[in-house]
DRENPA-3360 file (N, C-alpha, C; in nm, 2 decimals, always signed):
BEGIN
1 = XXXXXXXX = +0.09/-0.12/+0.00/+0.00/+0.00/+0.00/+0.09/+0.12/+0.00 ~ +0.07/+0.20/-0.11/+0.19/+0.34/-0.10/+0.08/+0.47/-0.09 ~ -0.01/+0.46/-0.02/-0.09/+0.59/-0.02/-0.04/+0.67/+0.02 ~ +0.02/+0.67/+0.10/+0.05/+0.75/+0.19/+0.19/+0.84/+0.10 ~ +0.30/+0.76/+0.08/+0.42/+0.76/-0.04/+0.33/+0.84/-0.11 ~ +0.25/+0.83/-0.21/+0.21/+0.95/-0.32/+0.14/+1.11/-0.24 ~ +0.06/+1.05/-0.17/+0.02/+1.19/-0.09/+0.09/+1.29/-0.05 ~ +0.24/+1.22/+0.01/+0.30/+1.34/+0.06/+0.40/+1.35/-0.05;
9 = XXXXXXXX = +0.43/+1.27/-0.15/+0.51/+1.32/-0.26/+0.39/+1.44/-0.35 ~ +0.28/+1.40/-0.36/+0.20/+1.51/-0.42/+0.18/+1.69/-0.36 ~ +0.17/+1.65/-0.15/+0.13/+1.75/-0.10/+0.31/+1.85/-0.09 ~ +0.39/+1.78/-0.13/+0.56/+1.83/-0.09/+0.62/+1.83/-0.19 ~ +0.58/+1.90/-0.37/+0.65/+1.82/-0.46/+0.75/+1.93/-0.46 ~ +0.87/+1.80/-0.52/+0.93/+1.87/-0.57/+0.99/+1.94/-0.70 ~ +1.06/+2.08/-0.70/+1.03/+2.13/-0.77/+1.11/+2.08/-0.91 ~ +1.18/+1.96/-0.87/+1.24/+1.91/-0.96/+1.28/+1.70/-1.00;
17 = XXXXXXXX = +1.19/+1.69/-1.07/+1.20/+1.53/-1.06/+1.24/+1.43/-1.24 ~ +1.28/+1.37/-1.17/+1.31/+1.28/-1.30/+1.22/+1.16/-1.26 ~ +1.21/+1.09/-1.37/+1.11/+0.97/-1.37/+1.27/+0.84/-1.43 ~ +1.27/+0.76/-1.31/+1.35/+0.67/-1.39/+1.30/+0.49/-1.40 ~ +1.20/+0.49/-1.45/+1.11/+0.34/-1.44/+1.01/+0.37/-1.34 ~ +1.00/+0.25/-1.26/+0.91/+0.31/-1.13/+0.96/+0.39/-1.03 ~ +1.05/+0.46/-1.05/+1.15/+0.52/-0.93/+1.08/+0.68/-1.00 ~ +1.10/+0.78/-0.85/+1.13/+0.93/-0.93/+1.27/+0.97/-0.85;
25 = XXXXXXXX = +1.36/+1.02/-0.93/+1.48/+1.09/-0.83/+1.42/+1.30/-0.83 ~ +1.41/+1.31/-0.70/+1.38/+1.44/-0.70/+1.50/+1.51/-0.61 ~ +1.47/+1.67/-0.66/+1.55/+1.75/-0.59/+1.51/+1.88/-0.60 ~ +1.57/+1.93/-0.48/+1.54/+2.07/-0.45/+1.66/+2.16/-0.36 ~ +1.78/+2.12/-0.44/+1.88/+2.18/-0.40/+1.95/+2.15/-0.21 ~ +1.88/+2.01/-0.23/+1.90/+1.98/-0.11/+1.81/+2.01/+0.02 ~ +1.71/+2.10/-0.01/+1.60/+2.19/+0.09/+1.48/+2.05/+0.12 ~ +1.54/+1.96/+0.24/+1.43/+1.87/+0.31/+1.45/+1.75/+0.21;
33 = XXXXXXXX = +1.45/+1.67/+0.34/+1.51/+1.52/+0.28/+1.39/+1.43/+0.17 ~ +1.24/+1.56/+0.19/+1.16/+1.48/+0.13/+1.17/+1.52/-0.01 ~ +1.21/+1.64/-0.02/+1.22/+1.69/-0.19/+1.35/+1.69/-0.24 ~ +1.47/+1.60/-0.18/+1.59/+1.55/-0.22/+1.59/+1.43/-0.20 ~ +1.55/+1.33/-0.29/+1.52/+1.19/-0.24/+1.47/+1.07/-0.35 ~ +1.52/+0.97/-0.34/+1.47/+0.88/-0.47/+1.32/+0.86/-0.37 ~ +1.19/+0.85/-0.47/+1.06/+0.71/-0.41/+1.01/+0.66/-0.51 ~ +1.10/+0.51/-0.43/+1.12/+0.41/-0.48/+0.95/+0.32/-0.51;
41 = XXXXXXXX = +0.88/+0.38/-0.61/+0.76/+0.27/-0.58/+0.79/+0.14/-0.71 ~ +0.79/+0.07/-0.68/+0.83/-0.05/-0.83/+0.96/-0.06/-0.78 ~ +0.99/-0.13/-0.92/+1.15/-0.16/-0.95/+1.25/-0.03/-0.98 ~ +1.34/-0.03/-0.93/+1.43/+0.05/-1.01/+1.56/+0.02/-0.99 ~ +1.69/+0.10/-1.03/+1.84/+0.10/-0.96/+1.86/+0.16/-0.91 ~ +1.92/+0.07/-0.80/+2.06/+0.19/-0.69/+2.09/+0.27/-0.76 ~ +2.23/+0.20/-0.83/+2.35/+0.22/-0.90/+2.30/+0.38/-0.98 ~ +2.16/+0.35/-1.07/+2.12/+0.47/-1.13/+2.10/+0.55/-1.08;
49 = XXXXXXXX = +2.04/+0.60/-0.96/+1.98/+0.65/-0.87/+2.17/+0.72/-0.76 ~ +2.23/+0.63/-0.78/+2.39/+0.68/-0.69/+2.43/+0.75/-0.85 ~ +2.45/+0.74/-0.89/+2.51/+0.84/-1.04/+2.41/+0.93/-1.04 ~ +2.29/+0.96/-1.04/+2.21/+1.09/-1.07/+2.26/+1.24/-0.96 ~ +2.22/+1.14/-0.83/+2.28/+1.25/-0.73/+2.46/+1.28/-0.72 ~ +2.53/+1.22/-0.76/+2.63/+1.21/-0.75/+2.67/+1.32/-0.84 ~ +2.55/+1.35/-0.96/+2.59/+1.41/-1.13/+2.53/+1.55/-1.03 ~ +2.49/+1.54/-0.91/+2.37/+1.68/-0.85/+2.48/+1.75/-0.73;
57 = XXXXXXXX = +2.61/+1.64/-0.76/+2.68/+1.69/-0.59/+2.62/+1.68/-0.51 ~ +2.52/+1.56/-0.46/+2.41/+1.55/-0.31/+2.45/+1.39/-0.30 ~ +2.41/+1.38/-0.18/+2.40/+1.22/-0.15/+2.30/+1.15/-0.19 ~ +2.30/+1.05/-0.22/+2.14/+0.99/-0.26/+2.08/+0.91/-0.12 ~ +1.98/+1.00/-0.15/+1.93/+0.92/-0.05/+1.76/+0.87/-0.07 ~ +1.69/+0.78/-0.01/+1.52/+0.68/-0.06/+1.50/+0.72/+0.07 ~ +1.35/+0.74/+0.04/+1.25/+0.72/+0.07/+1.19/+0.56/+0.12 ~ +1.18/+0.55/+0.23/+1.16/+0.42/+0.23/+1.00/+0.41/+0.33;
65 = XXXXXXXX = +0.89/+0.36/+0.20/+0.80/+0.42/+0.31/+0.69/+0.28/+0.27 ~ +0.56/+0.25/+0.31/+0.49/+0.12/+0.26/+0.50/+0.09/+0.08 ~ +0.52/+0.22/+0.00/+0.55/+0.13/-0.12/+0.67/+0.11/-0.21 ~ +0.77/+0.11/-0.12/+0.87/+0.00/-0.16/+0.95/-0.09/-0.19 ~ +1.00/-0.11/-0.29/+0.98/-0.25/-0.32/+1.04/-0.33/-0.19 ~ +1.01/-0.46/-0.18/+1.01/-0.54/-0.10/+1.19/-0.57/-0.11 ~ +1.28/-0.59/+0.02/+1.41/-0.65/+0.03/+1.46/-0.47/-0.01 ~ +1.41/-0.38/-0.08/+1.52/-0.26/-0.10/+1.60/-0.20/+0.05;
73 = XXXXXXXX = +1.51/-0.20/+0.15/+1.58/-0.18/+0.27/+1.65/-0.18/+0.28 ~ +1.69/-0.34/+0.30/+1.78/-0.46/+0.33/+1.89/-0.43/+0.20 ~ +1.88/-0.38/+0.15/+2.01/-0.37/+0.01/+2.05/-0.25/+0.04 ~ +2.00/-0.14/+0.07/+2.05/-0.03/+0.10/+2.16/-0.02/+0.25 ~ +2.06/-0.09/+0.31/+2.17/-0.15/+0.47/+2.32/-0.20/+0.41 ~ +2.29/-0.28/+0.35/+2.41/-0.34/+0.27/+2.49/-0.25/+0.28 ~ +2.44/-0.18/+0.16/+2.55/-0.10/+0.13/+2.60/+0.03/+0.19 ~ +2.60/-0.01/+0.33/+2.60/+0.10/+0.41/+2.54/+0.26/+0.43;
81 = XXXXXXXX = +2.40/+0.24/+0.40/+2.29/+0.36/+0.38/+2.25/+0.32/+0.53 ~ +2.26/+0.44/+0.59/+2.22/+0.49/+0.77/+2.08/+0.53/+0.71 ~ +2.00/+0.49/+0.84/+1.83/+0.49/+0.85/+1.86/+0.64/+0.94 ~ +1.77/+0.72/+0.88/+1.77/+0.86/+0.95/+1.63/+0.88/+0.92 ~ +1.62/+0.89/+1.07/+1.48/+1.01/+1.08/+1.35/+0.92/+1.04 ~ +1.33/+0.77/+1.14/+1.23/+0.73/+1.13/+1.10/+0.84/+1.18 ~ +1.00/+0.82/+1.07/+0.89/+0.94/+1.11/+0.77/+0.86/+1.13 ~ +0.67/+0.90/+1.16/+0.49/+0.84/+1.17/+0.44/+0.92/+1.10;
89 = XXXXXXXX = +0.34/+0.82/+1.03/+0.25/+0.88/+0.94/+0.11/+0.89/+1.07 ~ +0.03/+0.99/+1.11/-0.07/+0.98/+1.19/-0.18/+1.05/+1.12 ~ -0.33/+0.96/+1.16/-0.42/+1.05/+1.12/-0.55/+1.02/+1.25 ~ -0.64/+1.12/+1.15/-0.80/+1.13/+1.27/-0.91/+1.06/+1.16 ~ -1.04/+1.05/+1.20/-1.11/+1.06/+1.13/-1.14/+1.19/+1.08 ~ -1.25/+1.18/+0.98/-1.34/+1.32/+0.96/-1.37/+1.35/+1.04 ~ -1.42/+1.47/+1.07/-1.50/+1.54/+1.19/-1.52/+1.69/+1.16 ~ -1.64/+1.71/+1.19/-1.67/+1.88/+1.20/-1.57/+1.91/+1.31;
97 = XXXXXXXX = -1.55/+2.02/+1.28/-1.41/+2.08/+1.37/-1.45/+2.26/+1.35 ~ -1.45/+2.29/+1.47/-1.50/+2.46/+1.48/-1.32/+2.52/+1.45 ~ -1.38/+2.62/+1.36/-1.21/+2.74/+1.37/-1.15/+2.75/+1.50 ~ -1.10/+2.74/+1.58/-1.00/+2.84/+1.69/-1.01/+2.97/+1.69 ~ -1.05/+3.04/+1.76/-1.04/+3.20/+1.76/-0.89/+3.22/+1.74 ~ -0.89/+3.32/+1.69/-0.76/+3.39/+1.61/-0.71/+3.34/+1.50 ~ -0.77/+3.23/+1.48/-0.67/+3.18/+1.37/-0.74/+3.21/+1.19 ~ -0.67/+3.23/+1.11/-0.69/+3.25/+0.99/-0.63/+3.19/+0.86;
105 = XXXXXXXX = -0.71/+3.19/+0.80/-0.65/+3.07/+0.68/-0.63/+3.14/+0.52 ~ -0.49/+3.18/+0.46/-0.52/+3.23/+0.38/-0.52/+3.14/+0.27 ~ -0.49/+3.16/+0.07/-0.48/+3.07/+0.02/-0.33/+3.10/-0.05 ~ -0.24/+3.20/+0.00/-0.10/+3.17/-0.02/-0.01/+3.21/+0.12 ~ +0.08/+3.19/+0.09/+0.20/+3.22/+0.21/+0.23/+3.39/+0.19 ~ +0.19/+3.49/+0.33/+0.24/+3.58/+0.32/+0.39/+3.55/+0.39 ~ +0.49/+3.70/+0.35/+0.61/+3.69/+0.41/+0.63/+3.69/+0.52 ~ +0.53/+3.71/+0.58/+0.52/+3.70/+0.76/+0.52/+3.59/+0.77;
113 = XXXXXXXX = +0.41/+3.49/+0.73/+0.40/+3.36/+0.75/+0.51/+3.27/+0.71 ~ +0.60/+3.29/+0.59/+0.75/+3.26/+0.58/+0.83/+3.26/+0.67 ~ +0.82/+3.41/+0.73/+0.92/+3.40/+0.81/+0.92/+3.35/+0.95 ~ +0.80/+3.30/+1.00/+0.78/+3.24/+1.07/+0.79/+3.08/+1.05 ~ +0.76/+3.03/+0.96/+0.80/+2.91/+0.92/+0.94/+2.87/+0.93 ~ +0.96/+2.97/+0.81/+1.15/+2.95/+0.83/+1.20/+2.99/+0.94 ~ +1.20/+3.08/+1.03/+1.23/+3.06/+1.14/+1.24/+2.93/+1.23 ~ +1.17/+2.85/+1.27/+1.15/+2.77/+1.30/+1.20/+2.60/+1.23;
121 = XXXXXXXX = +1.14/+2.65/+1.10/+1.19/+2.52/+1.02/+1.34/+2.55/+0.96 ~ +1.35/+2.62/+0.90/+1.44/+2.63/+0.79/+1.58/+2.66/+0.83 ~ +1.63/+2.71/+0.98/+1.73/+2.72/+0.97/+1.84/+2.60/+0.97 ~ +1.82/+2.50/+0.92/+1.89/+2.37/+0.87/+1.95/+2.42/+0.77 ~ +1.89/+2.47/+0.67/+1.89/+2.47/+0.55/+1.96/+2.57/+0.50 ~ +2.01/+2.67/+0.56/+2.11/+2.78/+0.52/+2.05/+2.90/+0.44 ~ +2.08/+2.87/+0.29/+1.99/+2.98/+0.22/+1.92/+2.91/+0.13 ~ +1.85/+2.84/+0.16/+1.75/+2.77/+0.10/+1.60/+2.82/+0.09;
129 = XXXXXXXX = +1.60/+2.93/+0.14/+1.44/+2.96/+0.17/+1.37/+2.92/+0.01 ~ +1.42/+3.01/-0.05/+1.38/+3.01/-0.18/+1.31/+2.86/-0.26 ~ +1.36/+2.79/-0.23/+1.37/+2.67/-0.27/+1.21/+2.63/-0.20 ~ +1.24/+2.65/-0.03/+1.14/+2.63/+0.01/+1.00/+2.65/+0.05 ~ +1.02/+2.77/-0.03/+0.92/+2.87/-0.11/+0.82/+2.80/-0.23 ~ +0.95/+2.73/-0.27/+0.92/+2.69/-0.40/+0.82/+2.52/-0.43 ~ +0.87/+2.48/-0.29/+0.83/+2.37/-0.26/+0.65/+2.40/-0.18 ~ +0.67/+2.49/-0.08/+0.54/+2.47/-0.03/+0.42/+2.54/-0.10;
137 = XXXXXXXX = +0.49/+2.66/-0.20/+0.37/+2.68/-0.27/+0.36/+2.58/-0.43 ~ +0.37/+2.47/-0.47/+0.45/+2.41/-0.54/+0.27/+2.35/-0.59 ~ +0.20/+2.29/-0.50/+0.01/+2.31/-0.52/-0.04/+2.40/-0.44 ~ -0.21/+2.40/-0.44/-0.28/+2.47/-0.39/-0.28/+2.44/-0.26 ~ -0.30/+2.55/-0.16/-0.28/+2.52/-0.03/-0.36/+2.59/+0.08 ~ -0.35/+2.60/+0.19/-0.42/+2.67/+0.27/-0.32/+2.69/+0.38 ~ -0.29/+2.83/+0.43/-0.17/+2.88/+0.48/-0.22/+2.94/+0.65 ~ -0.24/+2.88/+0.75/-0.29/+2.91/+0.82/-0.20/+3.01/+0.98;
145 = XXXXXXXX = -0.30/+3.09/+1.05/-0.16/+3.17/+1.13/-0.23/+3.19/+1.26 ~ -0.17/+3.26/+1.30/-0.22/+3.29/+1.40/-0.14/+3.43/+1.49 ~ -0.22/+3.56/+1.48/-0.13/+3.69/+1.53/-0.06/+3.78/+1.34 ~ -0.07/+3.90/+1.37/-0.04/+3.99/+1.31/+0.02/+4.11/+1.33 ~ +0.10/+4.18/+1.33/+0.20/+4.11/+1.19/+0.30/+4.03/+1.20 ~ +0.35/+4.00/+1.34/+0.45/+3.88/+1.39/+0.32/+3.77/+1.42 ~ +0.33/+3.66/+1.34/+0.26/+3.56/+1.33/+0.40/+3.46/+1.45 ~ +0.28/+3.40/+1.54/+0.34/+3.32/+1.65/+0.33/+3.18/+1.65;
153 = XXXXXXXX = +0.21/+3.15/+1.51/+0.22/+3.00/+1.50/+0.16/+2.99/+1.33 ~ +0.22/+2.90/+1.25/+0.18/+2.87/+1.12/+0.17/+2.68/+1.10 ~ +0.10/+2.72/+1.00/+0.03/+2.55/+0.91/+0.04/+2.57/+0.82 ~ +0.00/+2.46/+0.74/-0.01/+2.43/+0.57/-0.10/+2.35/+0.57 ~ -0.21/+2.35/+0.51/-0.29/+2.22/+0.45/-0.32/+2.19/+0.32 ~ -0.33/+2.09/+0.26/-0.36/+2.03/+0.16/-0.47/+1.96/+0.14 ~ -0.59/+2.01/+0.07/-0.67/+1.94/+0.02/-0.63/+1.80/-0.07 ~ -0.68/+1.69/-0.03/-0.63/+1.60/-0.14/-0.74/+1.46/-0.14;
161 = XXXXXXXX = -0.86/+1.50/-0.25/-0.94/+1.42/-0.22/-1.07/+1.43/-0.11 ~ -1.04/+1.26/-0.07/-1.10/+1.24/+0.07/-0.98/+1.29/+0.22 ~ -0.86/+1.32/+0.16/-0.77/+1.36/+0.26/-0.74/+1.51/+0.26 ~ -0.64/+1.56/+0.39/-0.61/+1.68/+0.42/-0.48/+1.64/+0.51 ~ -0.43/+1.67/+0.42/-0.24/+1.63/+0.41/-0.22/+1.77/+0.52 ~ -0.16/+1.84/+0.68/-0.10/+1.89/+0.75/+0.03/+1.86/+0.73 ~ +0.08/+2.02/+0.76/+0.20/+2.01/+0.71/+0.28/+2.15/+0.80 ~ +0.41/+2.15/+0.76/+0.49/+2.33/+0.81/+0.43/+2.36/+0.96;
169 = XXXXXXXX = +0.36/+2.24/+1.06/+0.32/+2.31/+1.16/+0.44/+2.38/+1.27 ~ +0.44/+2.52/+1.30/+0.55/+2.61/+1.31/+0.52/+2.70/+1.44 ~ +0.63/+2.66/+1.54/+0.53/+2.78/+1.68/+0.69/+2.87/+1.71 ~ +0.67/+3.00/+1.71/+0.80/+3.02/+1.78/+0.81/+3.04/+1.90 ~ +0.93/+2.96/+1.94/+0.99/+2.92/+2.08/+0.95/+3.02/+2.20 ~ +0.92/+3.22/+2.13/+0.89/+3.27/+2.25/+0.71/+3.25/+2.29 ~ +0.61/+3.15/+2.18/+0.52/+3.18/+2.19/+0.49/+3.03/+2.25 ~ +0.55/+2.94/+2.28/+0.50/+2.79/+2.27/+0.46/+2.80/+2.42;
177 = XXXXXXXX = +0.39/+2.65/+2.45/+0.30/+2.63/+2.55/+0.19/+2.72/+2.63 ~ +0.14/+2.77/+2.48/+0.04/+2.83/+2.48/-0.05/+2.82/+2.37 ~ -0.09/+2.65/+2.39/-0.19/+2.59/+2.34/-0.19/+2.65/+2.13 ~ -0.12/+2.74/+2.11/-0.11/+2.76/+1.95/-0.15/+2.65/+1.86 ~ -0.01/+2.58/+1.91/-0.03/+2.46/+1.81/-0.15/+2.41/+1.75 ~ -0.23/+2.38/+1.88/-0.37/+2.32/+1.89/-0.42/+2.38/+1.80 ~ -0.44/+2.49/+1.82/-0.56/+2.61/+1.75/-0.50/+2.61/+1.60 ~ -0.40/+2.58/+1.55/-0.37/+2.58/+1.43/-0.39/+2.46/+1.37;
185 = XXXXXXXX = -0.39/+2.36/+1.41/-0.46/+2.20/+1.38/-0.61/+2.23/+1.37 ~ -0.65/+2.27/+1.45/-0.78/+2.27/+1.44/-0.87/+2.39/+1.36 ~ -0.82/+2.49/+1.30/-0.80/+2.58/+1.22/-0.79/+2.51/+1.07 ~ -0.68/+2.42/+1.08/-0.67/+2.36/+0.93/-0.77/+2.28/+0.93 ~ -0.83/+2.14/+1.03/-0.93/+2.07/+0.99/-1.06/+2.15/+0.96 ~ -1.10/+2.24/+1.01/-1.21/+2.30/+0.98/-1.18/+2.37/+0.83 ~ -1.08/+2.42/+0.78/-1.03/+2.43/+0.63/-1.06/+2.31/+0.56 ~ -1.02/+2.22/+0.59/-1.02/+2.10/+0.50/-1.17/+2.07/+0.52;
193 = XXXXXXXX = -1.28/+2.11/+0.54/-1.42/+2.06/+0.53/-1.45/+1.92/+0.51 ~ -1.39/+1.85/+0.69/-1.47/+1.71/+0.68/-1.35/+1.60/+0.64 ~ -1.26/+1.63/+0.56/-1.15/+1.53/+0.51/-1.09/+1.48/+0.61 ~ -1.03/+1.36/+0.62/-0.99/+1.29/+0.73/-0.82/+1.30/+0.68 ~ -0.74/+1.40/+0.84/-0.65/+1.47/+0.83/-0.52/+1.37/+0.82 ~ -0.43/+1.37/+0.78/-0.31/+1.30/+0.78/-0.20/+1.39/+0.83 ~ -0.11/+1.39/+0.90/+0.05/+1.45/+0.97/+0.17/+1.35/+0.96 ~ +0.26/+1.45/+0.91/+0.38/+1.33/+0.95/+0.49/+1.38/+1.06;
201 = XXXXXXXX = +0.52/+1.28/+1.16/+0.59/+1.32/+1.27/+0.70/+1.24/+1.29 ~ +0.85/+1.29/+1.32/+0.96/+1.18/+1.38/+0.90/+1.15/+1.48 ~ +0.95/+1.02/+1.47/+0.97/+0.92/+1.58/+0.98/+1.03/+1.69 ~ +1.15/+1.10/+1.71/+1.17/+1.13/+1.85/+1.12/+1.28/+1.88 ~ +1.02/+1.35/+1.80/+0.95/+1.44/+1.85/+0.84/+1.37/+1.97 ~ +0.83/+1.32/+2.11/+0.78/+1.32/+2.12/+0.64/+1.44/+2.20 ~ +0.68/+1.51/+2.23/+0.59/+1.66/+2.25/+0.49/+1.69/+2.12 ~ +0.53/+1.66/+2.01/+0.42/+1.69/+1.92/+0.33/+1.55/+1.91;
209 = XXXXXXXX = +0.39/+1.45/+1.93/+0.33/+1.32/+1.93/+0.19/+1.35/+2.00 ~ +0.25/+1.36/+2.11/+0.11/+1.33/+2.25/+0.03/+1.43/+2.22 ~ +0.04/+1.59/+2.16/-0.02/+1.68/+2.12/-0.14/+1.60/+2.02 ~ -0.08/+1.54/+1.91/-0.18/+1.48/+1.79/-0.24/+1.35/+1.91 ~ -0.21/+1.28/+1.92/-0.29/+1.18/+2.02/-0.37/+1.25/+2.12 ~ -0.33/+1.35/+2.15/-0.48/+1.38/+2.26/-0.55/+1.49/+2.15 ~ -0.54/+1.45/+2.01/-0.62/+1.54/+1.89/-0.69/+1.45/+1.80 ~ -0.66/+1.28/+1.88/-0.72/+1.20/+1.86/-0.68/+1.10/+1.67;
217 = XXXXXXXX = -0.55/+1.17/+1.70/-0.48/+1.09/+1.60/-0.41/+0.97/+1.64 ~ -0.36/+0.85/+1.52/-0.31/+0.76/+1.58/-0.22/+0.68/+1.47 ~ -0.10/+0.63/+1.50/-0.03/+0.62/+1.39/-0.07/+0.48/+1.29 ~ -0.06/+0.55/+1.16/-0.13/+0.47/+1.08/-0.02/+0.37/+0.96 ~ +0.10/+0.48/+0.95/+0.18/+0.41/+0.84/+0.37/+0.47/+0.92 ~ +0.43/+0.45/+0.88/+0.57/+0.48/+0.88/+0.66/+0.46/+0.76 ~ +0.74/+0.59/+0.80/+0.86/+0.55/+0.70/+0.96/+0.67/+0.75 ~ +1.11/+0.56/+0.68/+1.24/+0.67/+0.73/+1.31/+0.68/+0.60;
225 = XXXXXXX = +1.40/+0.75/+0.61/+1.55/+0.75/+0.52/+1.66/+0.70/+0.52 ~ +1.68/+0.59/+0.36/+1.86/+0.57/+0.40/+1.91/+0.67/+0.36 ~ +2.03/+0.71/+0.36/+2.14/+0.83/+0.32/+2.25/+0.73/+0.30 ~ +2.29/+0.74/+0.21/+2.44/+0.74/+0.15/+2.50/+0.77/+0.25 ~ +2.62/+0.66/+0.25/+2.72/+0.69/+0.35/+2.82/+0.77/+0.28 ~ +2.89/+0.89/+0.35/+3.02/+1.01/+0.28/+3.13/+0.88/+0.31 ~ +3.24/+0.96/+0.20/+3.34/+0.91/+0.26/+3.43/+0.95/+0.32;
% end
């Protein structure tokens, strides 16, 4: 079952992909391991797949999530590819869900709401914003906040279907434990009208975990990354 594998390749595309058999090798200048990454659904090659990134100066690194092929794991272990960043795929049912007071949902990213994102997310990434820019307005979306004109908490949602792909959820550190988060989950499900919400979370966040579990989410699918080992 790769549902999950196409949803968040759909809701996070990248802004750059090659198709090589059943494989896509994507990239985005390296900006998030999900839009620098083979996903592997079918057959395809390593070997092809270590020459493409290699032709990109990046490490290659899969996607390793319910639709890949069966034994690729285990071949990647091989060859010395480190599992990083086991994550959970978690969702809720549908449900009517009332907006959160304050919160607002526009239908693109202002630069407040950027900079609040990247704040929080992006400084991994160096000068990558752009990229990352490029990625989250990449489909249609729903950009949610909270506070004006220093926004203290952001979201992303994704219509998709019967689903509503959550995404970019963003609190800054002087504003946290002050229930935000909440109000911006619950801000996007009432966006998404009804759709039964999907989030993806690491393993070792647990603080956002228990957040989505007392929001009545519960883990449904998993997947991590191998990375090329440097030399």
């Amino acid at each position: 079952m790769d549902t999950f594998d196409r949803l968040v390749d759909a809701a996070w595309p990248a802004p750059n992909r090659v198709r090589a058999g059943d494989w896509v090798f994507r990239h985005a200048a390296g900006v998030t391991k999900r839009a620098n990454s083979v996903l592997p659904l079918g057959e395809g090659s390593i070997e092809a797949a270590e020459r493409f990134y290699a032709g990109l100066g990046q490490p290659c690194v899969f996607s390793i999530g319910d639709g890949a092929p069966e034994g690729l794991d285990g071949k990647l272990a091989a060859r010395g590819y480190r599992l990083v960043d086991p994550t959970f795929v978690m969702t809720a049912p549908a449900a009517a869900i009332e907006t959160a007071d304050g919160v607002v949902v526009a239908h693109a990213p202002s630069v407040e709401w950027l900079d609040t994102w990247w704040s929080v997310d992006g400084a991994r990434h160096a000068d990558g914003r752009e990229w990352g820019e490029r990625i989250l307005s990449g489909v249609p979306a729903g950009y949610a906040s909270i506070g004006f004109p220093m926004m203290a908490a952001v979201g992303r949602g994704v219509r998709q279907g019967e689903w509503l792909g959550v995404y970019c959820m963003a609190v800054r550190p002087a504003d946290r434990r002050r229930g935000l988060a909440r109000a911006i989950l619950r801000g996007l499900r009432a966006w998404g009208a009804g759709r039964k919400p999907y989030l993806l979370v690491t393993e070792a966040n647990t603080a956002a975990r228990a957040l989505y579990e007392g929001e009545g989410f519960v883990v449904t699918s998993r997947y991590h990354y191998r990375v090329m080992p440097t030399a």
